[in-house]
DRENDO-1510 file (C-alpha; in Angstrom, 1 decimal, always signed):
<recs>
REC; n; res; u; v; w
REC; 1; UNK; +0.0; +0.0; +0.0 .
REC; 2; UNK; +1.0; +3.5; -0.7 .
REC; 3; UNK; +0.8; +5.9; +1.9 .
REC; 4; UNK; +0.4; +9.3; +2.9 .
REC; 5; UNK; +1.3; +10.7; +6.1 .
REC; 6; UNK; +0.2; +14.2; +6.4 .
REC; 7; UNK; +2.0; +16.0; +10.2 .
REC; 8; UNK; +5.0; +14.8; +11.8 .
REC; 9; UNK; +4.6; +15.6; +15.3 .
REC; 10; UNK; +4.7; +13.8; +18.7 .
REC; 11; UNK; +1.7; +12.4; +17.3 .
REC; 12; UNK; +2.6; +11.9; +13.7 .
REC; 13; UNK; +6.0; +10.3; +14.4 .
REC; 14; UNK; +4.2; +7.7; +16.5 .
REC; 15; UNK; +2.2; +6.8; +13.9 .
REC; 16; UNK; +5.1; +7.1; +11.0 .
REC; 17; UNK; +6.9; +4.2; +13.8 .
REC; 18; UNK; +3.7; +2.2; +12.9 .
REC; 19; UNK; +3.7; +2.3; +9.3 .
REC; 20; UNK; +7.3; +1.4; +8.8 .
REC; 21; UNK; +6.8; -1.8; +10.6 .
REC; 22; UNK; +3.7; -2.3; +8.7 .
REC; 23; UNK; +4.2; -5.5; +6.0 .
REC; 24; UNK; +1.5; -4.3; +3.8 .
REC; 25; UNK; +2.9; -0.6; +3.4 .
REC; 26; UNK; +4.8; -0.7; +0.4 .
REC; 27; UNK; +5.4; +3.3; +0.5 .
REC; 28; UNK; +5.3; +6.3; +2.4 .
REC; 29; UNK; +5.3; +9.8; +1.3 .
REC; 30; UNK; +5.4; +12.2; +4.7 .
REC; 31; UNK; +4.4; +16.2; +4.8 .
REC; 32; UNK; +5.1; +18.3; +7.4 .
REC; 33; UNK; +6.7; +22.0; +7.2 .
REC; 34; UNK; +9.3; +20.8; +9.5 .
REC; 35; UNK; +10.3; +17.8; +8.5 .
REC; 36; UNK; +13.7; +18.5; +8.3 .
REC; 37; UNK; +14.4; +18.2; +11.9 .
REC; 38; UNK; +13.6; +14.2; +12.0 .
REC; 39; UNK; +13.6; +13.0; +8.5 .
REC; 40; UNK; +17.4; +11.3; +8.6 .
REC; 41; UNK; +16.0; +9.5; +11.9 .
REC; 42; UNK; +13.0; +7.6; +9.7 .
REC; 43; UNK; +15.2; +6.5; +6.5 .
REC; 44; UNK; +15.3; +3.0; +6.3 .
REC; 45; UNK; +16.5; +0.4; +3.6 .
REC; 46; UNK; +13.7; -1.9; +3.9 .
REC; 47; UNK; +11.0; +0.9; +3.1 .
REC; 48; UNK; +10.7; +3.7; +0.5 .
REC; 49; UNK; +10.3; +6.6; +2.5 .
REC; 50; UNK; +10.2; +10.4; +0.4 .
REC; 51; UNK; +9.9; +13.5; +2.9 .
REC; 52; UNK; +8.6; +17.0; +1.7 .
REC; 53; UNK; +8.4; +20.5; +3.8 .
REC; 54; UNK; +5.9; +21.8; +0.8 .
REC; 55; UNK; +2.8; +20.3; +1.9 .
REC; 56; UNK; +1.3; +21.7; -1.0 .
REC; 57; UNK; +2.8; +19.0; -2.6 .
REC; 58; UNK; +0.3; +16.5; -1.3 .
REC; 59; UNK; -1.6; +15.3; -4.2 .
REC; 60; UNK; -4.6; +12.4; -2.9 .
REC; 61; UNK; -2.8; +9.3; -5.1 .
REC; 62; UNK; -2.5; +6.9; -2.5 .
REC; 63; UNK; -4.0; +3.8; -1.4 .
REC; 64; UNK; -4.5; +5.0; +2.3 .
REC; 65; UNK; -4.0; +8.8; +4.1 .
REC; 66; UNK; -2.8; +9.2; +7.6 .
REC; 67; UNK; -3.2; +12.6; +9.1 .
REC; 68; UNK; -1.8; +13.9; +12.3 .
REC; 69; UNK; -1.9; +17.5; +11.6 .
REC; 70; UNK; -3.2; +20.5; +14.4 .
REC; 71; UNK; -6.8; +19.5; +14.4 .
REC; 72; UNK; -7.8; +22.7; +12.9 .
REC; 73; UNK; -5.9; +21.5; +9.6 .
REC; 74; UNK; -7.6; +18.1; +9.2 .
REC; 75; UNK; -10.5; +19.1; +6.9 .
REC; 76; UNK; -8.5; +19.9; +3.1 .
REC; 77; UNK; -6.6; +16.9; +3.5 .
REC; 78; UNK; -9.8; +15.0; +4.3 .
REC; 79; UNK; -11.8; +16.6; +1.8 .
REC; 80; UNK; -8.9; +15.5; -1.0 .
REC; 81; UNK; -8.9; +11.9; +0.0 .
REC; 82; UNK; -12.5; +11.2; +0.6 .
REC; 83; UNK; -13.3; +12.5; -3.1 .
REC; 84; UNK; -10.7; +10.5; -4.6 .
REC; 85; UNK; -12.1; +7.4; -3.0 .
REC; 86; UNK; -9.0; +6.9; -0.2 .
REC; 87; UNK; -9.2; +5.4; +2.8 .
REC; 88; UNK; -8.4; +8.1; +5.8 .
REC; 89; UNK; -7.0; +7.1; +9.7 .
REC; 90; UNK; -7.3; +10.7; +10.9 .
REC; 91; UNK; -5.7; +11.7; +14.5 .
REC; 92; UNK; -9.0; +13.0; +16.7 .
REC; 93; UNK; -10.7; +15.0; +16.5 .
REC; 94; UNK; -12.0; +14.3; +12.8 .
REC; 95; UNK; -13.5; +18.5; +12.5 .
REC; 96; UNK; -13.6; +21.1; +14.8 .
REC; 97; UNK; -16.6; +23.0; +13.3 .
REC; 98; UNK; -20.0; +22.8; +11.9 .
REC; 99; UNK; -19.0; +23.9; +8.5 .
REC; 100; UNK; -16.2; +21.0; +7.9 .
REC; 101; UNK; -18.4; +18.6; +9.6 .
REC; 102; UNK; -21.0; +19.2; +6.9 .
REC; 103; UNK; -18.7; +19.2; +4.2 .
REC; 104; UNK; -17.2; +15.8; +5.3 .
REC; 105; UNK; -20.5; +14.5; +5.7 .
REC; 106; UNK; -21.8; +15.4; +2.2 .
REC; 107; UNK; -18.4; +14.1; +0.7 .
REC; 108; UNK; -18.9; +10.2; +2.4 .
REC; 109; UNK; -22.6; +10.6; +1.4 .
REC; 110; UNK; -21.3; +10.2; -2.3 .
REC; 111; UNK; -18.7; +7.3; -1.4 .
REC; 112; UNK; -20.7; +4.9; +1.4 .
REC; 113; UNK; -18.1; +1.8; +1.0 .
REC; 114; UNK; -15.0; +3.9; +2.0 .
REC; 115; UNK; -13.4; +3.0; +5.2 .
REC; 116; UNK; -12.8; +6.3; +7.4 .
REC; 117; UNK; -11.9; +6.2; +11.2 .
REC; 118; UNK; -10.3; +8.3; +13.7 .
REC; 119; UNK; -7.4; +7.5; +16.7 .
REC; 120; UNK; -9.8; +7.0; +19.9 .
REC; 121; UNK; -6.6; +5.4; +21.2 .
REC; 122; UNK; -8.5; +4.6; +24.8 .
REC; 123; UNK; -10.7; +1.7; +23.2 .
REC; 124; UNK; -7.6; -0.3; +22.1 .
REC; 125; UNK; -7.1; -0.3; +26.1 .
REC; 126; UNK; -7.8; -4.4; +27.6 .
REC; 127; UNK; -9.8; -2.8; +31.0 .
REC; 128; UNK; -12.1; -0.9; +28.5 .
REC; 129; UNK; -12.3; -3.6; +26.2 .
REC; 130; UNK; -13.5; -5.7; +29.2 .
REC; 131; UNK; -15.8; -3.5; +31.2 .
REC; 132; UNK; -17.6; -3.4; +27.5 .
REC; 133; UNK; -18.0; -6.6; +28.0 .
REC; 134; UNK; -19.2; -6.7; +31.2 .
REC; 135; UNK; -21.9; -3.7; +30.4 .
REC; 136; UNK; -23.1; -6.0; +27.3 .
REC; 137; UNK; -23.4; -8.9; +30.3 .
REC; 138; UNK; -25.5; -7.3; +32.4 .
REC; 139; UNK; -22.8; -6.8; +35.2 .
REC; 140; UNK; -23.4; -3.0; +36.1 .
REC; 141; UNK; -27.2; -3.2; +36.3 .
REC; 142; UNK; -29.9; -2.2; +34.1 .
REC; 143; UNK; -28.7; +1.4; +34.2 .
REC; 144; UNK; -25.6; +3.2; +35.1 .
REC; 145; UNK; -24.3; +6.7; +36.1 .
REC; 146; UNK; -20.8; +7.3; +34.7 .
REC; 147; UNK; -18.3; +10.1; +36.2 .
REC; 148; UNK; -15.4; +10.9; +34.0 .
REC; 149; UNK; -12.4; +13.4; +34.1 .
REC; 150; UNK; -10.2; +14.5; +31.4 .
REC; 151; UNK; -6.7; +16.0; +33.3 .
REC; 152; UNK; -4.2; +17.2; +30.6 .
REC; 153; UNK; -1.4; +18.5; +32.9 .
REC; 154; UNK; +0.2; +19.8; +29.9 .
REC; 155; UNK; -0.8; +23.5; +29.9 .
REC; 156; UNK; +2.7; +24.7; +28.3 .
REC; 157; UNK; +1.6; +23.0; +25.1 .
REC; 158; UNK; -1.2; +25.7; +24.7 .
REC; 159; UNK; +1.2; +28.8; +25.7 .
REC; 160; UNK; +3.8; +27.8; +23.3 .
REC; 161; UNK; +1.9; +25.6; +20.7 .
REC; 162; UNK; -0.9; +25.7; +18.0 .
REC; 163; UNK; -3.4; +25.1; +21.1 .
REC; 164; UNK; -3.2; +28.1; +22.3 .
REC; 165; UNK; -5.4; +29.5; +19.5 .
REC; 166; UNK; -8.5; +31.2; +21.0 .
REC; 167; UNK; -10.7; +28.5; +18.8 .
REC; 168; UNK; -8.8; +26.0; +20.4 .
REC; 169; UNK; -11.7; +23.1; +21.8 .
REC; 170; UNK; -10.8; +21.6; +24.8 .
REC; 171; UNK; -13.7; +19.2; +24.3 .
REC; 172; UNK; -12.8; +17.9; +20.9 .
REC; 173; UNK; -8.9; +18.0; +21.5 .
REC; 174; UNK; -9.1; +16.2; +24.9 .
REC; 175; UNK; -12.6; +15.2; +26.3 .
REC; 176; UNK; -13.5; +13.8; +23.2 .
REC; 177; UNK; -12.0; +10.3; +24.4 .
REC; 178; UNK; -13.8; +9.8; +26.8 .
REC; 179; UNK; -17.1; +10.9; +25.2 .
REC; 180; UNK; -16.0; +7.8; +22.6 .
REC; 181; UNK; -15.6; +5.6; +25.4 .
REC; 182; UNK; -18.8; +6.0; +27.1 .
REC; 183; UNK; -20.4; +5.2; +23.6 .
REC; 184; UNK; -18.3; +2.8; +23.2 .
REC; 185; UNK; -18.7; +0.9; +25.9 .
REC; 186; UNK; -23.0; +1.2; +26.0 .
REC; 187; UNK; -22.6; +0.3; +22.4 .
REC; 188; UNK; -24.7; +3.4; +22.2 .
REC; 189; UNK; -24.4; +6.7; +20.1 .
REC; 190; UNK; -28.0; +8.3; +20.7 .
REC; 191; UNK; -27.9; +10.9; +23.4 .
REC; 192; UNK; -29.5; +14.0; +24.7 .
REC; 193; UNK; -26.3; +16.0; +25.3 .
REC; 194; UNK; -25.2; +19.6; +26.7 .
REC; 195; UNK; -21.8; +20.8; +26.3 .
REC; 196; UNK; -20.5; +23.9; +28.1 .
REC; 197; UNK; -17.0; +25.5; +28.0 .
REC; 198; UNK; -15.3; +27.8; +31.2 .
REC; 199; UNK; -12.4; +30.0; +31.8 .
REC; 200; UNK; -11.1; +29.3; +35.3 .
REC; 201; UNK; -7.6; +30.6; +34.9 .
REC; 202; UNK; -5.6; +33.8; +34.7 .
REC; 203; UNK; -2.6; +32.0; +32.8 .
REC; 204; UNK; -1.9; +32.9; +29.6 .
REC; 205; UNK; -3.1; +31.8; +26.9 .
REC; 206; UNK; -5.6; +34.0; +27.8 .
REC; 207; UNK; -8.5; +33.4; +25.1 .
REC; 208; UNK; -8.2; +29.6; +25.4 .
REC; 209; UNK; -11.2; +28.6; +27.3 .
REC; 210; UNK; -9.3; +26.5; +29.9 .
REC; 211; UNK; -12.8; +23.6; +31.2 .
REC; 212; UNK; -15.3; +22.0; +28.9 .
REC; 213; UNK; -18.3; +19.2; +30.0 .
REC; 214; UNK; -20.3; +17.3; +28.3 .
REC; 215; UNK; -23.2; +15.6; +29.9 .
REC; 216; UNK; -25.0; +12.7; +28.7 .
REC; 217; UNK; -28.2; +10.9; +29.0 .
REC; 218; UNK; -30.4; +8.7; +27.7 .
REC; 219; UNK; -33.5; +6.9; +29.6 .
REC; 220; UNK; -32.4; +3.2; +29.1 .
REC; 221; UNK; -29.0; +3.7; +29.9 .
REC; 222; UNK; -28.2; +5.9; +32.3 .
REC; 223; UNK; -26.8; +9.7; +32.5 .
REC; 224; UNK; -22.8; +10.7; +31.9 .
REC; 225; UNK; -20.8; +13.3; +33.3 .
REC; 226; UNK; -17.3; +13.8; +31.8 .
REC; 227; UNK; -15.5; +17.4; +32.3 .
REC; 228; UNK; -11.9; +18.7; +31.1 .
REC; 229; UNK; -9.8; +20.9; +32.7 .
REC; 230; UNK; -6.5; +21.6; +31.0 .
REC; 231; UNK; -5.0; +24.5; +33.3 .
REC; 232; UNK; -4.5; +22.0; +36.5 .
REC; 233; UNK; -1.0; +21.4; +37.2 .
REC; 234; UNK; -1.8; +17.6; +37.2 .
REC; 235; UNK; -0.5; +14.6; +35.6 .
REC; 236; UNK; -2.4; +13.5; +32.3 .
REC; 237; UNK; -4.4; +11.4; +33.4 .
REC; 238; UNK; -8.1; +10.1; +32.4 .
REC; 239; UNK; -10.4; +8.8; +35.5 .
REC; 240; UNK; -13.4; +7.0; +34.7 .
REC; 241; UNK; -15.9; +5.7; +37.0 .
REC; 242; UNK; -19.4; +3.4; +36.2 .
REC; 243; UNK; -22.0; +3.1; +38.9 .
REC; 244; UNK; -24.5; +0.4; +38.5 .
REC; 245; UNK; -26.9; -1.0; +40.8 .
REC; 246; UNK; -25.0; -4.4; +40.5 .
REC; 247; UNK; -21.2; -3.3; +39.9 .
REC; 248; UNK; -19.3; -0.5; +39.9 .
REC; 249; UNK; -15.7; +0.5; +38.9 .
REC; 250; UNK; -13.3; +3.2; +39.7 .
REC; 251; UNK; -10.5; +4.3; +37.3 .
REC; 252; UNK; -8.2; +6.6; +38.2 .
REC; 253; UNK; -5.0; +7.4; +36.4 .
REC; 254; UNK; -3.3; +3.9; +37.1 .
REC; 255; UNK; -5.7; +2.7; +39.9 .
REC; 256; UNK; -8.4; +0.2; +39.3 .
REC; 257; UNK; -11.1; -0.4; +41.9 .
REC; 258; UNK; -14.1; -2.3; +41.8 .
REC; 259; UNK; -17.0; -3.7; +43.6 .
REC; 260; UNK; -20.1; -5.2; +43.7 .
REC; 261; UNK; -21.3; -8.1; +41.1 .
REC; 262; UNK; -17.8; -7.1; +38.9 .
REC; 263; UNK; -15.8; -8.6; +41.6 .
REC; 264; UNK; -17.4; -11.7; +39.7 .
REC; 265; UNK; -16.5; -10.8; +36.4 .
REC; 266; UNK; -12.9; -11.7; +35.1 .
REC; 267; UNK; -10.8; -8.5; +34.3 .
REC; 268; UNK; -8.2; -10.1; +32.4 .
REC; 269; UNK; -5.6; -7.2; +32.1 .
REC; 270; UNK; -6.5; -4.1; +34.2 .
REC; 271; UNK; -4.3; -1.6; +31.6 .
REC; 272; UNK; -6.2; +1.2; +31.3 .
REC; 273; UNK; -3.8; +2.5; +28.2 .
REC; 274; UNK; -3.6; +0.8; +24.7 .
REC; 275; UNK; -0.5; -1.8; +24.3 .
REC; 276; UNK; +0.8; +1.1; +21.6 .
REC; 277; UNK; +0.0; +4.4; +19.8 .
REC; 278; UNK; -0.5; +3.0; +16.7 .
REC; 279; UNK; -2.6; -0.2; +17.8 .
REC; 280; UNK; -5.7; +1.2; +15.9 .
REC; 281; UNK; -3.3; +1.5; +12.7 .
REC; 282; UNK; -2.4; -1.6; +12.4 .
REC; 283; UNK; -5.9; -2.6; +12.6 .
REC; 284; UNK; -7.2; -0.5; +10.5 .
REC; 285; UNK; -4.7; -1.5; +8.1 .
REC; 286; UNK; -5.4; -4.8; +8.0 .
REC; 287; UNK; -9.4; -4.5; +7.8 .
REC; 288; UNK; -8.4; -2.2; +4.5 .
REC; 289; UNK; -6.3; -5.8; +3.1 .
REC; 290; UNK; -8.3; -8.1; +4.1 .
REC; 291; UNK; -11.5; -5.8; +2.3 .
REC; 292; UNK; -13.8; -6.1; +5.5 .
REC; 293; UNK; -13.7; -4.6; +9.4 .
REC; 294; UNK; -12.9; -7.8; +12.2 .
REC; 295; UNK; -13.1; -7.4; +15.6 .
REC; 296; UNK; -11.2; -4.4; +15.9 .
REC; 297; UNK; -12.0; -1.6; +18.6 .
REC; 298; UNK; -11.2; +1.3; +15.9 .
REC; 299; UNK; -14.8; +3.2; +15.4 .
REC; 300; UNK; -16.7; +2.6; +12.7 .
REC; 301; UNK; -17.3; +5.9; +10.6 .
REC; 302; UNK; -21.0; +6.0; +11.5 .
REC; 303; UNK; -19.4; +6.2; +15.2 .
REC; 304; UNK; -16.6; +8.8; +14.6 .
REC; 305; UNK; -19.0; +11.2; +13.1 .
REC; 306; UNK; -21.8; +10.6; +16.0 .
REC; 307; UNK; -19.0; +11.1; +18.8 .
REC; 308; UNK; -17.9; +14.4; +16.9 .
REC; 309; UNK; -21.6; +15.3; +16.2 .
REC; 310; UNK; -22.3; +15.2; +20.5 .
REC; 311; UNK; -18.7; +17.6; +20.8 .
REC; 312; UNK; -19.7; +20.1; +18.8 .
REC; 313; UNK; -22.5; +21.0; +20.0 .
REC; 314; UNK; -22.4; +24.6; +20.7 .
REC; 315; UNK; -19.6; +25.3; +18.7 .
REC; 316; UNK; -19.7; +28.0; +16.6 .
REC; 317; UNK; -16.0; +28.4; +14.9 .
REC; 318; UNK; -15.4; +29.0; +11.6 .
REC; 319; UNK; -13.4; +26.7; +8.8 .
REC; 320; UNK; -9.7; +27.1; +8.7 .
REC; 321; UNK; -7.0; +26.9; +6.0 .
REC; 322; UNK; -4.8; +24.4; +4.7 .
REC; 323; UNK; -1.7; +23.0; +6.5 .
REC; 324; UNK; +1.0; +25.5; +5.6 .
</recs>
């Protein structure tokens, strides 16, 4: 397969690791302004590997796109692929506004076999893999109240990076995991929803609204409550609770707690991170080979687009420009 990577970040180098190991990838063409900086540390003589700094050079002739760009950047590159029929693994969040979302939306309208998913990294995770199980087997109860937290610990990124742009969405750059993991793990997408943003902080940057929630219900599943805050001097960390009237579980950061009729179920690995970056990738990947999807974690399109659809509500920004 011929491959495009498209952002060569923290995110994007991960994800470049991935492809070189990958059997079926044949080729890889990366774009990223500053690709200078790394390109001698990717060459390789078992893979045909071509690096460009004019990412106007990307044309969409490849069998499969990867894009790791600033999420604000995500859109052209998308739009390019999906109309040439490409397949697209896209780093989260898929859009960050209303107009792109509509535009991506009317594009995969016109090609409805074309295989498009985004990096919700936590459902590659064993626990969450599991406690989906367990929900499916009744273990939690009929309904369930779930409590989740979204700690970045990272504010520097968004005083010195492309974060700190006033449009910046905490929601859909952070909180949007764990939105994708309470669908995922109800197996449900259908919602009443209410997202709110907050500035708690004095620190600079100082138009970057700094807390987002979303909360969740539905009447035969229960209510969620997930909030971001990305100014606390914390480590990143996700914490994740599910109250049942049967079982309940406690996640937090590295601790695992549970109780009730879970103490029952077999947790067979209690990892609350997936075994790599890339684990969706190579999933992905082979789904694309083998011409169908297995039983692979990575959403679904139908998914990735509902999980974006709950984030945005109330977001109002604006489209942005091509990756330059």
């Amino acid at each position: 397969m011929k491959t495009a990577l498209i952002g060569c970040g923290k995110a994007g180098q991960l994800l470049l690791e991935e492809l070189i190991i990958n059997s079926n990838i044949s080729k890889i063409e990366v774009f990223d302004p500053d690709v200078s900086r790394y390109s001698d540390l990717y060459k390789t003589p078992n893979k045909d590997i071509l690096f460009y700094s004019e990412t106007e050079k990307f044309k969409p002739e490849f069998d499969l796109v990867v894009i790791a760009t600033p999420d604000h950047l995500h859109t052209a590159y998308l739009l390019a692929a999906i109309k040439n029929g490409i397949d697209c693994f896209v780093e989260k969040p898929l859009v960050t506004n209303w107009d792109d979302f509509y535009a991506i939306e009317a594009a995969l309208s016109k090609h409805p076999d074309l295989r498009i998913t985004s990096n919700f990294i936590l459902r590659a995770a064993p626990l969450f893999r599991d406690l989906k199980l367990a929900y499916s087997a009744g273990f939690f109860g009929d309904m369930i109240s779930v409590e989740g937290k979204y700690l970045y610990g990272r504010w520097e990124k968004l005083v010195n990076g492309w974060r700190g742009n006033p449009n910046y969405s905490v929601i859909l750059g952070g909180l949007i995991h764990l939105v994708d993991l309470f669908c995922f793990i109800t197996n449900n997408y259908e919602y009443e929803s209410h997202v709110e943003y907050k500035r708690l902080t004095k620190q600079e940057p100082f138009g970057v609204k700094d807390f987002g929630s979303v909360s969740l219900s539905n009447e035969k599943i229960g209510i969620a409550s997930l909030s971001t805050n990305f100014s606390t001097p914390l480590e990143h960390r996700r914490d994740f609770s599910i109250y049942g009237d049967q079982g309940w579980v406690e996640i937090r950061g590295s601790e695992v707690l549970v109780g009730g009729k879970l103490l029952d179920y077999n947790i067979n690995n209690l990892s609350a991170k997936a075994n790599t970056k890339g684990e969706l990738l190579q999933a992905f990947i082979g789904d694309i080979v083998k011409g169908g999807q297995g039983a692979s974690s990575y959403p679904t399109r139908k998914e990735m687009l509902e999980v974006v659809r709950i984030c945005l509500s109330n977001n109002n920004s604006r489209s942005n420009r091509l990756y330059r």
